[in-house]
VOZA-595569 format. One record per residue: residue in one letter; residue number from 0; x, y, z of N, C-alpha, C, O, CB in turn. Coordinates in steps of 0.1 Angstrom, whole numbers, plus 5000, padded with zeros to 4 digits. Atoms other than C-alpha are relative to their C-alpha. Last residue first. Glycine has a CB too. Layout:
% residues N
- type;seq;n.east;n.north;n.up;ca.east;ca.north;ca.up;c.east;c.north;c.up;o.east;o.north;o.up;cb.east;cb.north;cb.up
- a;NUM;X;Y;Z;X;Y;Z;X;Y;Z;X;Y;Z;X;Y;Z .
...
This chain:
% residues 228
- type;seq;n.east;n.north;n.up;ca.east;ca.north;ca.up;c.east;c.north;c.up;o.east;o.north;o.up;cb.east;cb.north;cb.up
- x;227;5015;5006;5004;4875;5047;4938;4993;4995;5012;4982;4990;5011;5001;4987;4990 .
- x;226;5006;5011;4987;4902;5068;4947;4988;4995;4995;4979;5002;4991;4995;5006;5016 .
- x;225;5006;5012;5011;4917;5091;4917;4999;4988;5012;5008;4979;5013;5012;4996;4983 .
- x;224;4995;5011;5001;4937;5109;4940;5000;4988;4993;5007;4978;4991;5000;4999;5007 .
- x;223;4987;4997;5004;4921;5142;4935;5017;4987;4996;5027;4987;4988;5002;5009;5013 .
- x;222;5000;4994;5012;4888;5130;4932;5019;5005;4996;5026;5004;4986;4988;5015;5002 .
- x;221;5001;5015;5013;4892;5104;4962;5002;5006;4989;5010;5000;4982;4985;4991;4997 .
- x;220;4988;5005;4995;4905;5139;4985;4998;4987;4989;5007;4985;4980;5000;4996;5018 .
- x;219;4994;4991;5005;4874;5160;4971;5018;4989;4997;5024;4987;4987;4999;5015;5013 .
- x;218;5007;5000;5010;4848;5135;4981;5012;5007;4990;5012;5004;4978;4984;5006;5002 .
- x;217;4999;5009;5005;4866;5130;5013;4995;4997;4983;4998;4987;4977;4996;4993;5010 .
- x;216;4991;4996;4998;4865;5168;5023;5002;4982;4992;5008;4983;4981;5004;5007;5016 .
- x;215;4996;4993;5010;4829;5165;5013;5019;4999;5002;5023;4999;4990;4992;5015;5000 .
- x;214;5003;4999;5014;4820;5138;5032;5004;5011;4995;5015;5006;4991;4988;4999;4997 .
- x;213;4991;5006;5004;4841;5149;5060;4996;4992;4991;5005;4986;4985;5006;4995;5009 .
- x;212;5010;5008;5005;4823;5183;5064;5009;4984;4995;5016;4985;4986;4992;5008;4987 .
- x;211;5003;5008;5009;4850;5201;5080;4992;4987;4998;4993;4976;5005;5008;4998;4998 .
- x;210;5014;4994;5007;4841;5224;5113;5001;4993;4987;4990;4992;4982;4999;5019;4997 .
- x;209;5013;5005;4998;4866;5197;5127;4990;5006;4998;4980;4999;5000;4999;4998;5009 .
- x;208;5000;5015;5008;4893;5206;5110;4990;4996;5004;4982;4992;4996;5011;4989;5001 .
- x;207;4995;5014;4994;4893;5242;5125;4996;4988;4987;4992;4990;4975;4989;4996;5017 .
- x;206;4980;5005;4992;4897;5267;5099;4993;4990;5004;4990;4981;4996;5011;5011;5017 .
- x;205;4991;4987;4993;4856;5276;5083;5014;4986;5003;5016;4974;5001;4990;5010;5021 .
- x;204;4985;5009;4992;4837;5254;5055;5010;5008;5009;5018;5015;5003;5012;4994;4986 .
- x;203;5007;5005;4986;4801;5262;5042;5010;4998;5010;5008;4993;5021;4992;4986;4999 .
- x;202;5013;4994;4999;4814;5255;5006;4999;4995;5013;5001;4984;5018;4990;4996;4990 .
- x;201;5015;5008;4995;4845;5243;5002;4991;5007;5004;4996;5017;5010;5000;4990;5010 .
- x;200;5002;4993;4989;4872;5260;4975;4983;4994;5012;4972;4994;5008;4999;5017;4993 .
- x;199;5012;5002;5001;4890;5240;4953;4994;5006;5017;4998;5005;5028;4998;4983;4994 .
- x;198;4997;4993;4990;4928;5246;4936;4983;4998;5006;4976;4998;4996;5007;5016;4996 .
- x;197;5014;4998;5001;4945;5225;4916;4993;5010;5013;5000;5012;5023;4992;4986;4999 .
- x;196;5014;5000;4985;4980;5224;4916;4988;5005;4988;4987;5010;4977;5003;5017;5018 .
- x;195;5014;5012;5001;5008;5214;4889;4989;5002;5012;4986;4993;5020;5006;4982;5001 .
- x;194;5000;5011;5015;5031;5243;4883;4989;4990;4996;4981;4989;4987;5012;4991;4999 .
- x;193;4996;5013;5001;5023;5265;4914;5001;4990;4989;4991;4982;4987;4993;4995;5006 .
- x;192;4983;5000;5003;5020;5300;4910;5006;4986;5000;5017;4984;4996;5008;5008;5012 .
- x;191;4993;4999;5011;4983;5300;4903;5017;5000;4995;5022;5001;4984;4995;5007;4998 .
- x;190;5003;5014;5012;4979;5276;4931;5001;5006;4987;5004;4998;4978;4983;4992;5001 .
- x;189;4992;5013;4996;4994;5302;4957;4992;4990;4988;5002;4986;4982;4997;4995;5019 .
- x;188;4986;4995;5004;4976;5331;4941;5009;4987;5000;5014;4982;4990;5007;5011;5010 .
- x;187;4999;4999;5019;4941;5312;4943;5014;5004;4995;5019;4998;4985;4989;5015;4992 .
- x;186;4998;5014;5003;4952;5303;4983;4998;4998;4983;5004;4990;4976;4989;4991;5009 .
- x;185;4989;5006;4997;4957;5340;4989;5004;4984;4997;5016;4980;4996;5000;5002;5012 .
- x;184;4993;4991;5010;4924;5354;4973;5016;4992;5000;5021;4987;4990;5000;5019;5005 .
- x;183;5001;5006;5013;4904;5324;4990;5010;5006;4993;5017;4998;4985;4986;5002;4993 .
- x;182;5011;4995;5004;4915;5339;5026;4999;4995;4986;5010;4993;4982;4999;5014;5001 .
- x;181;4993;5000;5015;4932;5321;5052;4989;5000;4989;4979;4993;4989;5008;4986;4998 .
- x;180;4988;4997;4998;4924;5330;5091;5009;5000;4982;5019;5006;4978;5005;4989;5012 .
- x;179;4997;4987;4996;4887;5334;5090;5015;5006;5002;5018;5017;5006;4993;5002;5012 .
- x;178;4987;4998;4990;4878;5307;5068;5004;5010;5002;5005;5018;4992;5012;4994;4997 .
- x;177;5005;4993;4984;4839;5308;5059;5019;5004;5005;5023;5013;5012;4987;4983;5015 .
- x;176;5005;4986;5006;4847;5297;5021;4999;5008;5012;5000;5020;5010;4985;4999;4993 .
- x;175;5013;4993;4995;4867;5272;5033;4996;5008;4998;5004;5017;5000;4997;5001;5008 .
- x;174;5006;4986;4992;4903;5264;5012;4985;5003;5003;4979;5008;4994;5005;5013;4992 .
- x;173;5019;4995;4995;4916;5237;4997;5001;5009;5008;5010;5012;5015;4989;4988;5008 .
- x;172;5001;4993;4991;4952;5233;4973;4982;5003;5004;4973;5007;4997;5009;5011;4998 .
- x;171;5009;4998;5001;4958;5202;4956;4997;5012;5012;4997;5008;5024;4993;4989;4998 .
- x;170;5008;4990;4989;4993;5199;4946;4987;5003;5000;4984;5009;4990;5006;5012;5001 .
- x;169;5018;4993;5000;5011;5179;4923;4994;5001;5012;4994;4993;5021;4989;4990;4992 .
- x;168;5011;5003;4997;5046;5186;4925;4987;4997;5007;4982;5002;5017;5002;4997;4998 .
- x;167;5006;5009;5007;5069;5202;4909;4991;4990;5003;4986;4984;4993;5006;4997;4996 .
- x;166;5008;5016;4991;5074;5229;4937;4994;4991;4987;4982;4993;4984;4981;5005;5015 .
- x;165;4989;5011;5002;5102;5256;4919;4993;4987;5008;5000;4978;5013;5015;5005;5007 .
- x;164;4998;5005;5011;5076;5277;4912;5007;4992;5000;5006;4984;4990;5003;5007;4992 .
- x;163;5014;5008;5003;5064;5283;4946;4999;4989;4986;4993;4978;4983;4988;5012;4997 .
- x;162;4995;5015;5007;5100;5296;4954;4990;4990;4996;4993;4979;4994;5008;4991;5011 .
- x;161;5001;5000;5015;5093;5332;4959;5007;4984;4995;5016;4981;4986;5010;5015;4994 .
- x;160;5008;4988;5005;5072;5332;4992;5009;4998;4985;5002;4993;4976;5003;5017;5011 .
- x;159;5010;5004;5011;5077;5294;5000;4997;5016;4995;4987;5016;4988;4986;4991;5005 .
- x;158;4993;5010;5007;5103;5303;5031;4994;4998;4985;5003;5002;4977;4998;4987;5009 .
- x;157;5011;5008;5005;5082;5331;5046;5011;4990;4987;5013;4994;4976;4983;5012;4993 .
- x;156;4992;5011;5011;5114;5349;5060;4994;4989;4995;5001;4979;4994;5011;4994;5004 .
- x;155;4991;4994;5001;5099;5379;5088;5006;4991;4986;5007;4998;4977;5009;5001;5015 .
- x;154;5001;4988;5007;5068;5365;5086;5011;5008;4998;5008;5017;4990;4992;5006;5005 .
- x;153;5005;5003;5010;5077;5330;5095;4995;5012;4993;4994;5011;4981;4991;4991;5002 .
- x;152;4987;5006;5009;5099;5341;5124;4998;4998;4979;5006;5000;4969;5003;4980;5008 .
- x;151;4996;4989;4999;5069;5357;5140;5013;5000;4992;5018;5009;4986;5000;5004;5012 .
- x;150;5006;4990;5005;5047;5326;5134;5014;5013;4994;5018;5014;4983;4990;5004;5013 .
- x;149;5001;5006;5017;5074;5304;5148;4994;5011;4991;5001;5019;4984;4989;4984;4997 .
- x;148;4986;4994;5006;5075;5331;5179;5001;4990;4989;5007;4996;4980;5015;5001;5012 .
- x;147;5004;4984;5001;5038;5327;5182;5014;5006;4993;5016;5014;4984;4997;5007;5018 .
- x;146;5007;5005;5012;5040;5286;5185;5000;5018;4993;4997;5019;4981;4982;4990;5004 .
- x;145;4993;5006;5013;5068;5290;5208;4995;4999;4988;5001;4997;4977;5004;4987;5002 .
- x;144;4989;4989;5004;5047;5314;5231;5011;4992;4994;5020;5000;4992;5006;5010;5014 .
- x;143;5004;4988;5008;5018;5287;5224;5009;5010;5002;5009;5017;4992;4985;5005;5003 .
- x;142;5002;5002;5017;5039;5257;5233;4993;5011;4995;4999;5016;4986;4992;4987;4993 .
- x;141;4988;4999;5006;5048;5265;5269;4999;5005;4984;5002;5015;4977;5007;4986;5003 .
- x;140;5001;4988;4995;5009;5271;5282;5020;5005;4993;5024;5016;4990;4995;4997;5022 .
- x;139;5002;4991;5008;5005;5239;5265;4998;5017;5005;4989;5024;5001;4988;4994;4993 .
- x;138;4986;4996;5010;5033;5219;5283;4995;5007;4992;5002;5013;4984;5008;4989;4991 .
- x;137;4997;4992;4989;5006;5204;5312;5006;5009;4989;4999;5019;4991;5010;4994;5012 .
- x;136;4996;4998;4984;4991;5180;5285;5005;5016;5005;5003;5025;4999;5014;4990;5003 .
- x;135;4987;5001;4996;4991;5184;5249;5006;5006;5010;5014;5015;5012;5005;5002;4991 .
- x;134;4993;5006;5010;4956;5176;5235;5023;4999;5004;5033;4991;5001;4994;5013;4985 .
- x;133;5005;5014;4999;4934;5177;5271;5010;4996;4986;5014;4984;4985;4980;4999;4998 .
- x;132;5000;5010;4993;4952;5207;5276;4999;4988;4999;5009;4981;5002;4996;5000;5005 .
- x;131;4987;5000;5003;4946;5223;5242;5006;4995;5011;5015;4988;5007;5004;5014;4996 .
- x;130;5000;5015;5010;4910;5210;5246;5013;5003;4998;5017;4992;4995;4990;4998;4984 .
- x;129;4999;5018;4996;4910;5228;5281;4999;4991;4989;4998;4978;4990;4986;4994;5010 .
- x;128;4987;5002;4992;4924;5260;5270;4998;4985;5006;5006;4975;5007;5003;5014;5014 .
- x;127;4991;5003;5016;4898;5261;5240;5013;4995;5006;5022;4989;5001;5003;5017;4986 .
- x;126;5003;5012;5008;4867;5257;5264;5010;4996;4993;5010;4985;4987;4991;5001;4991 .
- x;125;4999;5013;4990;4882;5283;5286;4998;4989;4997;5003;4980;5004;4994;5001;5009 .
- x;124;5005;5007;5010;4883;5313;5258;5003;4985;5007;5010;4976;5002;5006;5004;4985 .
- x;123;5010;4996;5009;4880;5347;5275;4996;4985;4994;4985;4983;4990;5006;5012;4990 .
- x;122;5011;4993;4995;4902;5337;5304;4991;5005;4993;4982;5009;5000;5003;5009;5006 .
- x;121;5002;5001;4985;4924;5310;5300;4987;5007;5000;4977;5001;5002;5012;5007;5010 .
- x;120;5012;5011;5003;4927;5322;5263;4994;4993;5011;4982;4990;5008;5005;4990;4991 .
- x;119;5009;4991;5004;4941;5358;5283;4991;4986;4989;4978;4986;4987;5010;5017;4991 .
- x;118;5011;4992;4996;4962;5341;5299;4983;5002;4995;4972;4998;4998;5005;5009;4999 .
- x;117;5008;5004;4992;4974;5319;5275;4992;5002;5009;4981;4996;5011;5003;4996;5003 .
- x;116;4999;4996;4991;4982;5345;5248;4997;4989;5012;4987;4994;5018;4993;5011;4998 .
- x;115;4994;5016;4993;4985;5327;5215;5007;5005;5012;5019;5003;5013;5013;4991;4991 .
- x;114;5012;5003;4993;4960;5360;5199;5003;4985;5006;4995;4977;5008;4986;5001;4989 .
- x;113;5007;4994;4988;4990;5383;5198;4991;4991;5007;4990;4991;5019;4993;5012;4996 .
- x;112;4990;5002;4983;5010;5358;5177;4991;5005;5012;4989;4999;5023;5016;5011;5002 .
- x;111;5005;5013;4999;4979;5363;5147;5005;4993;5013;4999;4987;5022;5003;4992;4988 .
- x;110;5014;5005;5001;4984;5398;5146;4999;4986;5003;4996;4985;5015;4995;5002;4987 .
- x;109;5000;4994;4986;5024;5398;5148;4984;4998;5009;4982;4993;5020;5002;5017;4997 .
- x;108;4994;5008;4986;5023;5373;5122;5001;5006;5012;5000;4999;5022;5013;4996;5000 .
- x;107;5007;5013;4998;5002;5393;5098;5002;4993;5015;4996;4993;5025;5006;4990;4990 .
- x;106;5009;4990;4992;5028;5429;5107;4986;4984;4999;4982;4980;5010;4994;5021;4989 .
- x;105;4995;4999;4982;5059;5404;5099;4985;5006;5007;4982;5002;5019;5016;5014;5003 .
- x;104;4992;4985;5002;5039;5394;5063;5006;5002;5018;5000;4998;5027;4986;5018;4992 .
- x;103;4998;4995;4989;5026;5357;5056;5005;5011;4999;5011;5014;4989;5006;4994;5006 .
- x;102;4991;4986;5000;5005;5351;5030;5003;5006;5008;4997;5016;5013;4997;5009;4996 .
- x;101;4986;4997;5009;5004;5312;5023;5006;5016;4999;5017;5020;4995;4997;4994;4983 .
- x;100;4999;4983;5004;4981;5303;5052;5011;4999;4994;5021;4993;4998;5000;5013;5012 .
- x;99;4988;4993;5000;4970;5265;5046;5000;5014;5001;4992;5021;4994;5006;4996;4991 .
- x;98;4999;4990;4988;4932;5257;5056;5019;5003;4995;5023;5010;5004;4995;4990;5021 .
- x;97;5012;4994;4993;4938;5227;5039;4998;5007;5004;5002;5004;5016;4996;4998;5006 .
- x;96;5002;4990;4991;4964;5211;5017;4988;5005;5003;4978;5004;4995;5006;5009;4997 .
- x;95;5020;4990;4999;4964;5185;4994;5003;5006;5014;5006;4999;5024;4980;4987;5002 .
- x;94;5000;4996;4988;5004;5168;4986;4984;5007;4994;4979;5009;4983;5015;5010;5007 .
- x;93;5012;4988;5004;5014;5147;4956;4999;5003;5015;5004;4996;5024;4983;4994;4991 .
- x;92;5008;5001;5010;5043;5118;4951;4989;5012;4998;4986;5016;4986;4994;4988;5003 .
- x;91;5015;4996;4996;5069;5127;4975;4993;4999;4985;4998;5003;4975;4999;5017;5007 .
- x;90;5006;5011;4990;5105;5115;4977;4981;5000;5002;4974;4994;5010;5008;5003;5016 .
- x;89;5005;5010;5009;5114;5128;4941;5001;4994;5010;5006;4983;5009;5006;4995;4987 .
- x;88;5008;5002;5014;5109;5166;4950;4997;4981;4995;4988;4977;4989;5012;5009;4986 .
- x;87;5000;5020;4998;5127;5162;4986;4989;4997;4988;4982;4987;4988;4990;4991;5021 .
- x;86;4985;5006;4999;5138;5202;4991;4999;4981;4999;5007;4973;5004;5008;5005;5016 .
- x;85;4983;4993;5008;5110;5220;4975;5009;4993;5003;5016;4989;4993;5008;5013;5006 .
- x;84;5002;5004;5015;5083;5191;4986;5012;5003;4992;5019;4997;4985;4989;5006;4993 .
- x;83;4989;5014;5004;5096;5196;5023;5003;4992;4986;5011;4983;4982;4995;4989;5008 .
- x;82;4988;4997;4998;5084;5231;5022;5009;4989;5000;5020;4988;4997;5001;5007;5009 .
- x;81;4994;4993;5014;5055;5219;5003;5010;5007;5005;5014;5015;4996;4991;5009;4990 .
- x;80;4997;5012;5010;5046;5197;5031;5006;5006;4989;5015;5000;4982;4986;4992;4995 .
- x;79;4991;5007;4997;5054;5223;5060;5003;4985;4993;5012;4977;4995;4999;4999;5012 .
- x;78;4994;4990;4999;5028;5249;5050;5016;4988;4996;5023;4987;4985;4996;5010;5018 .
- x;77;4998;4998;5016;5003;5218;5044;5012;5009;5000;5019;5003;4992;4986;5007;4991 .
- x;76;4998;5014;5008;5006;5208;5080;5006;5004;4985;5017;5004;4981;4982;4991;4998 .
- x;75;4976;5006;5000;5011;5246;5092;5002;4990;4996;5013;4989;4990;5011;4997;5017 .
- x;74;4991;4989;4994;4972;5245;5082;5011;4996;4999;5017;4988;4993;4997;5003;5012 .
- x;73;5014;4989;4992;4957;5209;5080;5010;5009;4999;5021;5006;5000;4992;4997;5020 .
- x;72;4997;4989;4988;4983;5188;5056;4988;5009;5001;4981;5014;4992;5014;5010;4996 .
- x;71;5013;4990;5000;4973;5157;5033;5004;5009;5016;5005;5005;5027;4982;4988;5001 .
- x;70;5002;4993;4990;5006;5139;5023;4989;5008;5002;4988;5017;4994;5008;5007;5000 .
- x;69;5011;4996;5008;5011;5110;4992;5005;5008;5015;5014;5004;5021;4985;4990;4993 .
- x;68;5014;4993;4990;5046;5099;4998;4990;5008;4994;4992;5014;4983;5004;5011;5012 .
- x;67;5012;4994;5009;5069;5085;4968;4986;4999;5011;4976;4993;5010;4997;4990;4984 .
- x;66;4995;4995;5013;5094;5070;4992;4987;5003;4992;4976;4997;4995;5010;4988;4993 .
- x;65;5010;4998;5009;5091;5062;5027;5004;5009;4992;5009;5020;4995;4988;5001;5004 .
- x;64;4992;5000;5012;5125;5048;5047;4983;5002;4990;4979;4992;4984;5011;4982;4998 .
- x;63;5008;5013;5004;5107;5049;5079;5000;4996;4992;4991;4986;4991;4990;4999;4999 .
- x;62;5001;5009;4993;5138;5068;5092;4986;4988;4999;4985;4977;5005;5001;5007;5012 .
- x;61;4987;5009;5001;5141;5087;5062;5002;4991;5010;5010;4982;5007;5011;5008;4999 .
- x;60;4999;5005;5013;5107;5102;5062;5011;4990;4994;5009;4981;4985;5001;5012;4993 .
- x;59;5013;5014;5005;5103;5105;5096;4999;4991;4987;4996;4979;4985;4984;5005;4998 .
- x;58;4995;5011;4987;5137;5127;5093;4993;4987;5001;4996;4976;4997;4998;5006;5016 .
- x;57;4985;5002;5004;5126;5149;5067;5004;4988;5010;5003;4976;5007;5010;5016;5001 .
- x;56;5007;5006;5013;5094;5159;5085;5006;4988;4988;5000;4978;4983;4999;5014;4992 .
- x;55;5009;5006;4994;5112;5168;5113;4995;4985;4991;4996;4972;4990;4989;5011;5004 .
- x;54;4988;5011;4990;5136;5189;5098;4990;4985;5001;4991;4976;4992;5003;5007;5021 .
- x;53;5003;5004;5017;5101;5206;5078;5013;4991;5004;5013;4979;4999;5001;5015;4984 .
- x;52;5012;5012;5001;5095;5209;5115;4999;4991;4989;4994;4980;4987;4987;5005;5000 .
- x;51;4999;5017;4988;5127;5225;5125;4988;4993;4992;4991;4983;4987;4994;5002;5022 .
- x;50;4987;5006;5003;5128;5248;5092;5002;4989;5009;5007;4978;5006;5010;5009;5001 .
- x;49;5002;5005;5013;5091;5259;5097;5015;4992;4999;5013;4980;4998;4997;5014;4987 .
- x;48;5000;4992;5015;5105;5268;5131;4993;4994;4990;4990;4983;4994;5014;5001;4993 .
- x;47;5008;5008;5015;5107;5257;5167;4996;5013;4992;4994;5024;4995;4982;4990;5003 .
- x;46;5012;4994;5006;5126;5268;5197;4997;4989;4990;5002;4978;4988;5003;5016;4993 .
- x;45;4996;4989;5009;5166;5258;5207;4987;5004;4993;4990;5010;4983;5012;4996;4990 .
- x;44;4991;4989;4992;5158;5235;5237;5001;5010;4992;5000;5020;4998;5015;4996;5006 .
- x;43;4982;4998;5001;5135;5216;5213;5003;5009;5009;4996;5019;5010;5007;5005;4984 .
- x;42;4993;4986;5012;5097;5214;5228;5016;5000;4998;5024;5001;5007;4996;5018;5008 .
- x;41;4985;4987;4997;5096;5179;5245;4997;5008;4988;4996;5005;4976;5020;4993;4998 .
- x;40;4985;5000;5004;5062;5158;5231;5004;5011;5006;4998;5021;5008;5004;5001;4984 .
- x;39;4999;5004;4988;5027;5161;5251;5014;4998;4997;5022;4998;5007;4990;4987;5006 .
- x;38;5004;5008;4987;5008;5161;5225;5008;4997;5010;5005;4986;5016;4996;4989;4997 .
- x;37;5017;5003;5000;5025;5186;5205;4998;4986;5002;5007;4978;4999;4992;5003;4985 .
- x;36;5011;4988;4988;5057;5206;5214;4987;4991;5001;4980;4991;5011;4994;5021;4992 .
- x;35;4999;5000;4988;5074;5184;5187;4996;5013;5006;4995;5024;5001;5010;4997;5002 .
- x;34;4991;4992;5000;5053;5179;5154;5008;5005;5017;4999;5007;5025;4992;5012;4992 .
- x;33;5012;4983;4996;5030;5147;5156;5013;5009;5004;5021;5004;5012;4984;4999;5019 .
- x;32;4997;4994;4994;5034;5120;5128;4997;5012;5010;4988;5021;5009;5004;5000;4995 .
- x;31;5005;4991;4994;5002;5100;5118;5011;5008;5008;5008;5011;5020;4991;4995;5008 .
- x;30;4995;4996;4990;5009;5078;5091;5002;5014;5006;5005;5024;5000;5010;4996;4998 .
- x;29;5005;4986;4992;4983;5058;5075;5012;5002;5007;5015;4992;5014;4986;5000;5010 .
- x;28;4996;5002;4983;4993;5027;5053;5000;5017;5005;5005;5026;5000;5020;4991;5002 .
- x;27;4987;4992;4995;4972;5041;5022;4999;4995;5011;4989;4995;5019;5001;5016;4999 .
- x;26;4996;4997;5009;4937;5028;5006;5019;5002;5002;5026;5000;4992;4990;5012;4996 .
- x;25;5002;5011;5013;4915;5013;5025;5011;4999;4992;5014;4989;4986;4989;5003;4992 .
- x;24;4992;5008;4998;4933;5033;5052;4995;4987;4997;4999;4976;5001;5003;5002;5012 .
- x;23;4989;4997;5002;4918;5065;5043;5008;4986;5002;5018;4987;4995;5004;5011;5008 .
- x;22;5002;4999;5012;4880;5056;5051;5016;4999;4992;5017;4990;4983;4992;5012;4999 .
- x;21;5004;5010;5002;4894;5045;5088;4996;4999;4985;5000;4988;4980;4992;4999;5010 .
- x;20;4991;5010;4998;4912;5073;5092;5000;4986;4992;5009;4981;4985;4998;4999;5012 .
- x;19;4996;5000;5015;4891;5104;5078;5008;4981;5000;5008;4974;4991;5015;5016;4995 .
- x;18;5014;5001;5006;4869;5107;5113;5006;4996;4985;4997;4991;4977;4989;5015;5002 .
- x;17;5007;5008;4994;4902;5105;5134;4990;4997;4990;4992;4985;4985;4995;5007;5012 .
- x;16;5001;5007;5010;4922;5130;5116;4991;4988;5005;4988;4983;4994;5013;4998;4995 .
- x;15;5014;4992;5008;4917;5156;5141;5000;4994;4990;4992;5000;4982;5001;5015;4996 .
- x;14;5017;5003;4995;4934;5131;5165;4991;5004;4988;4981;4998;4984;4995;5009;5014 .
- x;13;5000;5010;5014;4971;5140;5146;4984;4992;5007;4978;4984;5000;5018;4985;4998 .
- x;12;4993;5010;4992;4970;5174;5173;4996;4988;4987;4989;4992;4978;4993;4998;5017 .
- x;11;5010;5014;5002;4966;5207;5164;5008;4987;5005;5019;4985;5010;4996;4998;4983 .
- x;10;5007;5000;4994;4988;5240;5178;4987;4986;5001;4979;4982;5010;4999;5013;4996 .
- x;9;4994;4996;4987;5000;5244;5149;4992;5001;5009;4982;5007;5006;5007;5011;5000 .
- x;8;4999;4979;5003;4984;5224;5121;5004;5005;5013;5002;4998;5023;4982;5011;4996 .
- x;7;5011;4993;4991;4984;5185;5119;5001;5015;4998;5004;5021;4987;5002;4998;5016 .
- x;6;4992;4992;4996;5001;5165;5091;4992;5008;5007;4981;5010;5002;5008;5006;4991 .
- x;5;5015;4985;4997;4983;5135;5078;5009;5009;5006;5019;5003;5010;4983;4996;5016 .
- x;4;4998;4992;4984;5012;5112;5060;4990;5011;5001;4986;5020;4994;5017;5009;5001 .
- x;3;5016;4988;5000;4993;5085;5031;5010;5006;5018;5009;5001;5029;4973;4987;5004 .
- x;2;5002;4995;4985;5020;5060;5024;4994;5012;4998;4996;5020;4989;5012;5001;5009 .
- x;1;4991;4985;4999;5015;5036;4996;4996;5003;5009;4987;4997;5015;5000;5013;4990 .
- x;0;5008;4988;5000;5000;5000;5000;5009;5013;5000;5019;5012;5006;4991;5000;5012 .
């Protein structure tokens, strides 16, 4: 069977794949890496980056010796597949993205860092501090001011900003019509700069993974893959 890698999004956890799993693994040995800081993994002594993770990435890849990977990335998932695509072109077969943000700018990242406050999610948003608990133990009060300064790193030197052209391959980029963090305009640019992408926008569809419809998200994923 080929290998099918799910990639989580910052701050996510390889759970949110849960509901795709079992359909997915008709088809593809399933592998569920999870980026360090998350669930409950050591954060590196020296921070986290797009460059550590796409490390990371790189590593799994060569320690499970898999070769022409298929990849479906949530958010930072997808971010961190086609940064490993640039540098590992003929270890990867195709990648679909989700929810990816592809326009980062320092004043973006500043914005979006601000709102990986624990406090202040503690206190306005207490439902979200106990699923980020319940996903990566005691250590998530650590991981969001690492997850903020990635961010903040990532707008200062957005890795993929003029190298899009140089990703040969095939790429399906998705994007929710409702998404409040990544906007259709940004994900159309990004797939027209891409040599082989498609690009398809879901209806009804915001960020988290779990506001995804998983019929449709599966309807999209067979089409692209040619799944029967």
């Amino acid at each position: 069977m080929p290998n099918l890698i799910l990639l989580h999004g910052a701050l996510g956890h390889s759970d949110i794949f849960n509901p795709y799993r079992e359909k997915l693994s008709s088809y593809f040995t399933i592998h569920t890496p999870l980026f360090s800081g998350h669930g409950g993994t050591e954060l590196p002594a020296g921070g986290i980056s797009i460059e550590k993770y796409t490390q990371e990435l790189t590593d799994y890849c060569n320690n499970n010796n898999l070769k022409d990977v298929f990849i479906l990335g949530h958010s930072m998932g997808g971010y961190i597949a086609l940064c490993y695509a640039l540098k590992n072109p003929d270890t990867i077969n195709s990648i679909i993205t989700l929810g990816t943000k592809f326009d980062w700018s320092e004043e973006q990242a500043l914005k979006e860092s601000k709102m990986l406050n624990p406090d202040i999610i503690l206190d306005k948003v207490p439902q979200y501090a106990k699923l980020l608990e319940s996903q990566h133990g005691s250590t998530w009060k650590h991981l969001l001011p690492a997850i903020a300064d990635l961010m903040i790193d990532l707008g200062k030197k957005p890795p993929l900003k003029d190298n899009l052209a140089s990703i040969i391959t095939p790429v399906q980029i998705m994007v929710g019509d409702k998404d409040n963090m990544v906007t259709i305009e940004e994900s159309a640019h990004t797939y027209r700069n891409l040599p082989n992408a498609k690009l398809a926008v879901l209806p009804d569809t915001k960020h988290p993974m779990d506001k995804v419809r998983p019929t449709l998200l599966l309807d999209i994923i067979k089409d692209f893959w040619n799944l029967s």
